[in-house]
Backbone as CSV, one residue per row, in Angstrom:
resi,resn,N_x,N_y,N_z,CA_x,CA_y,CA_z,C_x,C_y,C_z
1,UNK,16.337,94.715,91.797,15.159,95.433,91.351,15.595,96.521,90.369
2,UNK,15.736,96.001,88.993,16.557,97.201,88.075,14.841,98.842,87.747
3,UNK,15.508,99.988,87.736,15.434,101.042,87.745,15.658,101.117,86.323
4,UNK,14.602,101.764,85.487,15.197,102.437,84.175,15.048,103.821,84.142
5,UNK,15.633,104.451,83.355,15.373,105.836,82.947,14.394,106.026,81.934
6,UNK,13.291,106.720,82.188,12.537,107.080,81.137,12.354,108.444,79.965
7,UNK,13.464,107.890,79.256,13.959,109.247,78.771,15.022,108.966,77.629
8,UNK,15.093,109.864,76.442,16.195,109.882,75.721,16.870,111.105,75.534
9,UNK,16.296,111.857,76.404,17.140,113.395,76.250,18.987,113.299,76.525
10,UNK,19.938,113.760,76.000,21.500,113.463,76.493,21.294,113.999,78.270
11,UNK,20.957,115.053,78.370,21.645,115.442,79.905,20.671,114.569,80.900
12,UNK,19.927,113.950,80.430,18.887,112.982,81.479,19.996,111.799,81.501
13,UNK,20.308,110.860,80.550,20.740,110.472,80.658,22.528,110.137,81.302
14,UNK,22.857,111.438,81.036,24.264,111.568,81.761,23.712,111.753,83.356
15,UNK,23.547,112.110,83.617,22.696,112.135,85.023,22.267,110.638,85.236
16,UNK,21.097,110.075,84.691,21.146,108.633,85.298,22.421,107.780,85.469
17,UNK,23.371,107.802,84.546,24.529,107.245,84.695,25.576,107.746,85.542
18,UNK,25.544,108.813,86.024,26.108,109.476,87.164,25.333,108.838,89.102
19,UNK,24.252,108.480,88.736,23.847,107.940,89.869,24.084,106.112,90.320
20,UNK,24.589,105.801,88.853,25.302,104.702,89.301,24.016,103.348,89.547
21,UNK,23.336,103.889,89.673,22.227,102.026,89.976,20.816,102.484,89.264
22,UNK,20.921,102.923,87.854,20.198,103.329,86.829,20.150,102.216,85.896
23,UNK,19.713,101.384,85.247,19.901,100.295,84.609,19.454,100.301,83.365
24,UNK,19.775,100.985,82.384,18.882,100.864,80.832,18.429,101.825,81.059
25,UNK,17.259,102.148,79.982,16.305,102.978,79.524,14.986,102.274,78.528
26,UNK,13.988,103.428,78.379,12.902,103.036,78.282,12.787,104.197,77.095
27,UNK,12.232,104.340,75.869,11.476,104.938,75.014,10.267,104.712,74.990
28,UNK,9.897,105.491,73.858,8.324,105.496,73.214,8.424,106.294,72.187
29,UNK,7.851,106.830,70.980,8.002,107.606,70.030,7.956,108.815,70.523
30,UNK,7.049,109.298,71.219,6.917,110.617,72.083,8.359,111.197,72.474
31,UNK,8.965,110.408,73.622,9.843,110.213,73.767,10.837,110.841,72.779
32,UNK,11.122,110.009,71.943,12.145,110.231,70.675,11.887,111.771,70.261
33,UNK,10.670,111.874,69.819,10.572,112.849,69.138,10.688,114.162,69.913
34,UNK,10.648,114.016,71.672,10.960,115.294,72.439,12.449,115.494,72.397
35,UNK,13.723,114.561,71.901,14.617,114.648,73.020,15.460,115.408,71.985
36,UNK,15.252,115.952,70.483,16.245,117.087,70.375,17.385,116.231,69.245
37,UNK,16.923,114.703,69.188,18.348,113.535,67.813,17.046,113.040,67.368
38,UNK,17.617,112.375,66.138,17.432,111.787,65.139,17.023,110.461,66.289
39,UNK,15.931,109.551,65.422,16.057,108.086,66.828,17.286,107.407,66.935
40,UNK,17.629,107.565,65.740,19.210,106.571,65.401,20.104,107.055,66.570
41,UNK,20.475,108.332,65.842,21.431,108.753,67.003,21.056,108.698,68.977
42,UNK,19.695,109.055,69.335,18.993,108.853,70.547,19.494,107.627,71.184
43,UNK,19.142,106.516,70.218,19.620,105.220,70.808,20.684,104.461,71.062
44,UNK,21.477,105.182,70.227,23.144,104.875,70.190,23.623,105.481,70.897
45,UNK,23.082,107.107,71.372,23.571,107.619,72.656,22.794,106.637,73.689
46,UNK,21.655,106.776,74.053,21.790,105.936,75.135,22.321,104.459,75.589
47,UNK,22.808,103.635,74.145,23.543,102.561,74.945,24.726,103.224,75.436
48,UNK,25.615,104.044,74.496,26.953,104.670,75.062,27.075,105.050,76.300
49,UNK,25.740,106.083,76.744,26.057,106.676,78.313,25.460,106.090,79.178
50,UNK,24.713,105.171,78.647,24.121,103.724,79.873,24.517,102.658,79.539
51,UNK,25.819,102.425,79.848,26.718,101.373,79.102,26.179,99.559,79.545
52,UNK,25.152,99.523,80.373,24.683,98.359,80.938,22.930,98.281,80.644
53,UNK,22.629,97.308,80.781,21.460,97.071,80.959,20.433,97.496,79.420
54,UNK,19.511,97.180,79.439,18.574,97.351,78.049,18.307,98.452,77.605
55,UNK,18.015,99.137,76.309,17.166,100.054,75.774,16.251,99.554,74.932
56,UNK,14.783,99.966,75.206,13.711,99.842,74.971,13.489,100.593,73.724
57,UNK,13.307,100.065,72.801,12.407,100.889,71.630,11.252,100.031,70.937
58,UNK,10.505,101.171,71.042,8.955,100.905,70.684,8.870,101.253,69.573
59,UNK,8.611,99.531,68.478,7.798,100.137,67.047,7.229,100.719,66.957
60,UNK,6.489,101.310,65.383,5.765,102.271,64.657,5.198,101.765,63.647
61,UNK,6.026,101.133,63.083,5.066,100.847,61.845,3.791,99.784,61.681
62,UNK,3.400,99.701,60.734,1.648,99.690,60.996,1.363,97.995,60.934
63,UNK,2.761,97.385,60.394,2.394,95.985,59.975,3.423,95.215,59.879
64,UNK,3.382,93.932,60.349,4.344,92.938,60.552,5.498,93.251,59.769
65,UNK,5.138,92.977,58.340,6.123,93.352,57.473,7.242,94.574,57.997
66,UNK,6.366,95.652,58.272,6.837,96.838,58.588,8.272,96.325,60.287
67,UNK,7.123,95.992,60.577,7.770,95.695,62.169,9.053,94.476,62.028
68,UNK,9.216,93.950,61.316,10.417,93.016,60.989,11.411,93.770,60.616
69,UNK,10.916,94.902,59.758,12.443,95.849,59.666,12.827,96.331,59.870
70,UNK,11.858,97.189,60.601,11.893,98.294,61.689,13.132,97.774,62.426
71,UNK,12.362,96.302,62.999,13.480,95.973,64.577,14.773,95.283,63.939
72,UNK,14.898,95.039,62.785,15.897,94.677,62.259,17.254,96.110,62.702
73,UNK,16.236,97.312,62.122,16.992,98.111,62.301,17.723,98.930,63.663
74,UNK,16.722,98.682,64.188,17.153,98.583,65.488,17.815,98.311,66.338
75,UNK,17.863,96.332,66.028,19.195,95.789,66.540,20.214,96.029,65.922
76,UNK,20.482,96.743,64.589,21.367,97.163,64.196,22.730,98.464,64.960
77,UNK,21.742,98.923,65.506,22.159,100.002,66.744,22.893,99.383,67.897
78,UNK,21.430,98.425,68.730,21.763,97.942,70.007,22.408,96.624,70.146
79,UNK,22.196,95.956,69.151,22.856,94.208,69.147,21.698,93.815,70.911
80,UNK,22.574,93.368,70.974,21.671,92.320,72.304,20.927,92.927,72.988
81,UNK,21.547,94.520,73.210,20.304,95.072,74.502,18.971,95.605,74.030
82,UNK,18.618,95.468,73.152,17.395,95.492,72.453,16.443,95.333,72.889
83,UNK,15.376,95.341,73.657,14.443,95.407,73.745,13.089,95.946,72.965
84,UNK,12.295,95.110,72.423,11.362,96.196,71.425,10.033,95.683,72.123
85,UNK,9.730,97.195,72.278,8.409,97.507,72.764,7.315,97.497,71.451
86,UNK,6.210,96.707,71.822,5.237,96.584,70.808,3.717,96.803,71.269
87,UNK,2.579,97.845,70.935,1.716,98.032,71.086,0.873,96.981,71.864
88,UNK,-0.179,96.580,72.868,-0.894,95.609,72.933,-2.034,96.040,72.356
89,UNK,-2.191,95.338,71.301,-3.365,95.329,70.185,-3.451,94.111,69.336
90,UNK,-3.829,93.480,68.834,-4.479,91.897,67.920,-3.290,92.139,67.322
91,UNK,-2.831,93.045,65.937,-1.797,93.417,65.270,-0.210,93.381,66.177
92,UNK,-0.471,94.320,66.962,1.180,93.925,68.321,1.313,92.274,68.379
93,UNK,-0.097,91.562,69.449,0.522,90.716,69.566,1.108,89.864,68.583
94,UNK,-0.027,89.773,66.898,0.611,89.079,66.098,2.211,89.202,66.390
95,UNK,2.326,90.432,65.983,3.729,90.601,65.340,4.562,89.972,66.882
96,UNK,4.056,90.310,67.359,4.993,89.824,69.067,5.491,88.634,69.049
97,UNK,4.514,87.482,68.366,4.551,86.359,68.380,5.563,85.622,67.555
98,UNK,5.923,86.449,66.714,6.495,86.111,65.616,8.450,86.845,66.094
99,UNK,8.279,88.285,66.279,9.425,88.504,66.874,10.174,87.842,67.851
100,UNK,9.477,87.253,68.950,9.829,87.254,70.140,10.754,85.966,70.187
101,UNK,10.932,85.363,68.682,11.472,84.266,68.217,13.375,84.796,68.130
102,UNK,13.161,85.855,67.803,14.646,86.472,67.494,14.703,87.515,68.317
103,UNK,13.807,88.599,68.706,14.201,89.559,70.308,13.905,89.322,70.879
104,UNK,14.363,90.394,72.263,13.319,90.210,73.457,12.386,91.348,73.270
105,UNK,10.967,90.856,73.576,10.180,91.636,73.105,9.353,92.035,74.791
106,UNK,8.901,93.183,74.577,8.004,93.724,75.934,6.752,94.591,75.307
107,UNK,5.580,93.595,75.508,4.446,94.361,75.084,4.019,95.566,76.035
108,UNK,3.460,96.727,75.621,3.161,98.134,76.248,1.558,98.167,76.162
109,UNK,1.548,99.104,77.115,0.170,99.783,76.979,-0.481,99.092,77.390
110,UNK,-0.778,98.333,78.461,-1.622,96.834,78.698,-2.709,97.588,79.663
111,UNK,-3.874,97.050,79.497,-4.651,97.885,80.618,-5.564,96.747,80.682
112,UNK,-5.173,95.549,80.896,-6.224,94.445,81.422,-5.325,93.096,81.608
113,UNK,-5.464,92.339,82.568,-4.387,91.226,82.767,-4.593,90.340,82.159
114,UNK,-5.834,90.254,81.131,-5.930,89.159,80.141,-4.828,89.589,79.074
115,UNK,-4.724,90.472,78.602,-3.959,91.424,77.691,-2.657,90.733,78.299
116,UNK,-1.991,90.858,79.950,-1.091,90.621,79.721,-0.689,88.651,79.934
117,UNK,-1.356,88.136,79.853,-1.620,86.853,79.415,-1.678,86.584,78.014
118,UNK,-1.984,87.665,77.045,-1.397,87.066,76.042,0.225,87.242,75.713
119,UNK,0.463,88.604,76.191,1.892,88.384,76.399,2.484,87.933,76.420
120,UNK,2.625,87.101,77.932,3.108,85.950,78.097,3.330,84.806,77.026
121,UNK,1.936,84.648,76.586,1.566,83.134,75.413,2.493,83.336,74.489
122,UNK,2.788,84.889,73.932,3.464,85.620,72.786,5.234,85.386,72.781
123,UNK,5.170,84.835,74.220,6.797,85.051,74.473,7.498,85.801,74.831
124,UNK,6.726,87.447,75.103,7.431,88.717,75.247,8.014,88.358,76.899
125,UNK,9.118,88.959,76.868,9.872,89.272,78.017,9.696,90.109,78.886
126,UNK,8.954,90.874,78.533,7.992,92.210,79.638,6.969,92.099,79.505
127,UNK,6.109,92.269,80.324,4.933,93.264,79.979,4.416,94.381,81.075
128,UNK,4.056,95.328,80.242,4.023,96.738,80.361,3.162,97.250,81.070
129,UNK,2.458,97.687,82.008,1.295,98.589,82.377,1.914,100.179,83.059
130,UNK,0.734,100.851,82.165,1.163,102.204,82.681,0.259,102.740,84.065
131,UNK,1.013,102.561,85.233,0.215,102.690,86.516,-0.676,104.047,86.719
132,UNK,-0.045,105.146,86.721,-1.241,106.708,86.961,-1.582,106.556,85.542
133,UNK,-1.737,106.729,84.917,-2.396,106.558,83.871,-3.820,105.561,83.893
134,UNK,-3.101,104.154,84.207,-4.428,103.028,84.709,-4.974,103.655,86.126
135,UNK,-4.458,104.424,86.863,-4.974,105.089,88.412,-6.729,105.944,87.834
136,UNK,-6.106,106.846,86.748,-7.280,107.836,85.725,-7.966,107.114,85.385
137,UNK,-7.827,106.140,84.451,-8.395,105.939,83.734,-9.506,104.594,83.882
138,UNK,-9.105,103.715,84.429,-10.122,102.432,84.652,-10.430,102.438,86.015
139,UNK,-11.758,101.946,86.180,-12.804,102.338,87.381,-11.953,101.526,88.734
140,UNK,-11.500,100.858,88.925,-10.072,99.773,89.874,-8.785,99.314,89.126
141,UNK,-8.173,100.701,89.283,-6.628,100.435,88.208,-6.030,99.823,89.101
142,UNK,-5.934,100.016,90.661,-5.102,98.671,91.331,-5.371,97.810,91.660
143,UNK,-7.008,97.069,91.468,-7.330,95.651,91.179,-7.090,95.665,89.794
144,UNK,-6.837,96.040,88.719,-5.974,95.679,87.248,-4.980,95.269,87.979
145,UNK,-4.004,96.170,88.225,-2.486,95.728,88.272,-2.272,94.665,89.042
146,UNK,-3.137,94.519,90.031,-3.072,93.270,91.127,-2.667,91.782,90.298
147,UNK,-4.106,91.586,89.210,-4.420,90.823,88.337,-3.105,90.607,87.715
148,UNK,-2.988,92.220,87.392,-1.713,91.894,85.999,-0.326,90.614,86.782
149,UNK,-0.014,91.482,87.683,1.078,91.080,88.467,0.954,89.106,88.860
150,UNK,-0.629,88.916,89.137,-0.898,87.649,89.258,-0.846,86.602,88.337
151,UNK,-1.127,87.181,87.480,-1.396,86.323,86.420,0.204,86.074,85.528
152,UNK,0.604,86.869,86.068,2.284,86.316,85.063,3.373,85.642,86.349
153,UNK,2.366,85.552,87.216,3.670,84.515,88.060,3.838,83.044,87.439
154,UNK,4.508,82.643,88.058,4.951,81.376,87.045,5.108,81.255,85.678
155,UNK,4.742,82.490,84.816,5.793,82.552,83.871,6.852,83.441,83.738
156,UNK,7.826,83.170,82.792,8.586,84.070,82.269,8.601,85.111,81.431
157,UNK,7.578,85.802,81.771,7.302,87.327,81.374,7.323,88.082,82.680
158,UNK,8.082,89.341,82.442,8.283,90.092,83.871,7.414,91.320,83.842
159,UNK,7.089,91.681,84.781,5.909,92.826,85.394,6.909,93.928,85.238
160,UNK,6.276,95.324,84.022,7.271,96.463,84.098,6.226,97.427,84.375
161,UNK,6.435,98.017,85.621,5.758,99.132,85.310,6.055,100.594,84.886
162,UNK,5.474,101.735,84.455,5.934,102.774,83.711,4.773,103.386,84.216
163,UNK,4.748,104.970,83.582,3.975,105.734,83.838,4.008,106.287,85.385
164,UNK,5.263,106.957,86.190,5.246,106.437,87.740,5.592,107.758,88.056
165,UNK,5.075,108.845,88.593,4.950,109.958,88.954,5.543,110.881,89.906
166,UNK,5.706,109.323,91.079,6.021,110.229,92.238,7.250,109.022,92.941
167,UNK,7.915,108.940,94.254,7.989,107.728,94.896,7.321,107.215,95.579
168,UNK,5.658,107.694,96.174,4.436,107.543,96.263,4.270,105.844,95.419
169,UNK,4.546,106.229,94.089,3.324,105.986,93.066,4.571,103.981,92.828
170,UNK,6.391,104.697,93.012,6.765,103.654,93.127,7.036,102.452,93.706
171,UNK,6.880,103.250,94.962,6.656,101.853,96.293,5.167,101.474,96.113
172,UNK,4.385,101.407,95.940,2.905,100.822,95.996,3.120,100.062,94.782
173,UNK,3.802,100.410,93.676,4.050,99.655,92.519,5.143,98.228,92.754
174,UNK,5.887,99.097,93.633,6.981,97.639,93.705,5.745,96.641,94.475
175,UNK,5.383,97.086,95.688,4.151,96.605,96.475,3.329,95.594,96.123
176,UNK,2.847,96.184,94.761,1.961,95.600,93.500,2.646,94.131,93.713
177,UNK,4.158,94.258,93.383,4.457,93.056,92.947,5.524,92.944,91.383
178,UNK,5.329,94.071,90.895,6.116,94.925,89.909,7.466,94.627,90.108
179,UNK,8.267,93.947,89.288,9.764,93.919,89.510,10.944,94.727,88.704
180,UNK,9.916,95.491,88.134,10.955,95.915,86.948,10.218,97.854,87.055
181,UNK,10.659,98.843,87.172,10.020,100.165,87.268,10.525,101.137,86.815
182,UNK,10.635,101.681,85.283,10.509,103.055,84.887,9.905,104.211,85.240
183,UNK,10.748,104.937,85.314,10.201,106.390,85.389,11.154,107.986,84.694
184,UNK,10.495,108.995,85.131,11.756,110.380,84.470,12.291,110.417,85.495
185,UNK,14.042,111.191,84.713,14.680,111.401,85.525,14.386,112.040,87.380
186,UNK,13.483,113.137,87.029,13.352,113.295,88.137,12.336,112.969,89.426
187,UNK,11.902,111.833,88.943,11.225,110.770,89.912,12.402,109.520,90.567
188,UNK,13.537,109.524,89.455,14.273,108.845,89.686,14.768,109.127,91.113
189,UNK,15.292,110.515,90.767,15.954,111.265,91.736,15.843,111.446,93.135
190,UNK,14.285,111.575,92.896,13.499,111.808,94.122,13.509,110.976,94.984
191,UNK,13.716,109.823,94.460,13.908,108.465,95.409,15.142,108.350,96.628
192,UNK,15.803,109.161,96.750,17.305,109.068,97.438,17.209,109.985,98.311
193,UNK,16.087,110.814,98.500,16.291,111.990,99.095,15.240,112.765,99.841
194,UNK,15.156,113.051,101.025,14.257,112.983,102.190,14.139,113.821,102.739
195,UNK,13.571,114.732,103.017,13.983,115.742,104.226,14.460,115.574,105.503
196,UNK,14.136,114.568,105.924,14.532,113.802,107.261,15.876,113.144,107.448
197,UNK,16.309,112.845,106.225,17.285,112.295,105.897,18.357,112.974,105.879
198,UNK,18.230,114.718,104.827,19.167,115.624,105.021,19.100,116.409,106.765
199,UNK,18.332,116.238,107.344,18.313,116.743,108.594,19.239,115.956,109.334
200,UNK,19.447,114.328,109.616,19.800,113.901,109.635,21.406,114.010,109.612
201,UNK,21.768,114.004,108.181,22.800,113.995,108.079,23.614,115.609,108.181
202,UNK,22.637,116.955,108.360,23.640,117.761,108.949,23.992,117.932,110.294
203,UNK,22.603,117.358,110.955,23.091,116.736,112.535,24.647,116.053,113.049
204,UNK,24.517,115.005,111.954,26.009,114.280,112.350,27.088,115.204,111.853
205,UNK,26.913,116.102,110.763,28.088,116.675,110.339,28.498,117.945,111.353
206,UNK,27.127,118.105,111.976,27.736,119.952,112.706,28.199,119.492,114.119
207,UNK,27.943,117.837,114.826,28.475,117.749,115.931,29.590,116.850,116.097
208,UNK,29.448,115.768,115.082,30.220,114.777,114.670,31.487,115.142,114.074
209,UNK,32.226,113.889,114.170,34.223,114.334,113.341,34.232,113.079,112.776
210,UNK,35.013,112.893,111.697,35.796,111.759,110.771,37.023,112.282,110.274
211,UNK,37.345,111.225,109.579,38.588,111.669,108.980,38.720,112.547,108.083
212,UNK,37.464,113.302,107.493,37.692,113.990,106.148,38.010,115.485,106.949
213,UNK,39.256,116.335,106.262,39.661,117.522,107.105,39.082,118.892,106.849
């Protein structure tokens, strides 16, 4: 069940890679434009300090044309771990359809499971829904995601979800059916760590002995 980091900041990322079962990363322009580099440099740091697994970058430009060079440039950075995130809109999927011939492509922003049925048709290798976000915003965001999750079984497009707030928000998502789950670093974090758990473990340490002296 790979874990991404949602983030291109450097010290987020040295941190996910310090926890060891962090797998890739995830952009968005937002993204880019908070973390302080150039995108070039952003993305080349994050394959370096997440030496495994995918980085996600999400086009910009307005038109196929545009979007062929964009991701040209792109894989220029990442070579294989490439992933390009593409709007779900008439224009995305075009271009999806056409990329997904030479990347792996993961359509975003999906907020209806027909949406991510075209995905699928498109060839993309992900598709995207942003869960609290769909929670706000559509009148049964977890009969959406239900759908979403249903409707791409039996193919080879995988369920990513993003937008994930809490570890609340990520177990009901894995739940969903979701196999793939972004979030920020410190949702990441949050996942490992319990109150019950540290109670726990100073119990064994203040009565308990091992070998450490």
């Amino acid at each position: 069940m790979p874990f991404y980091l949602d983030s291109a900041t450097p010290e987020d990322a040295r941190m996910a890679a310090r926890l060891g079962w962090v797998t890739g990363a995830t952009t968005n322009p937002r993204i880019l434009a908070n973390c302080g580099l150039p995108p070039e440099q952003a993305l080349a740091m994050l394959a370096k300090t997440l030496p495994h697994g995918p980085i996600f970058y999400q086009l910009t430009a307005p038109d196929l044309a545009g979007m062929q060079e964009e991701a040209a440039r792109a894989a220029e950075i990442l070579g294989a771990r490439l992933i390009l995130k593409i709007p779900a809109h008439e224009p995305g999927f075009e271009a999806a359809a056409h990329l997904s011939i030479i990347y792996s492509v993961a359509i975003t922003g999906i907020y209806d499971a027909s949406q991510a049925m075209v995905a699928a048709a498109c060839g993309a290798k992900f598709a995207i829904a942003y869960y609290h976000r769909a929670l706000g915003r559509l009148e049964d965001g977890i009969g959406m995601m239900r759908a979403f999750v249903d409707v791409l079984r039996g193919t080879d497009t995988l369920p990513l979800a993003a937008s994930l707030k809490n570890p609340e928000e990520v177990v009901d998502a894995r739940r969903l059916g979701f196999t793939h789950l972004t979030m920020p670093l410190e949702v990441l974090r949050s996942l490992s760590e319990h109150p019950a758990s540290q109670q726990a473990i100073a119990e064994f340490n203040s009565e308990g002995i091992g070998l450490h002296d």
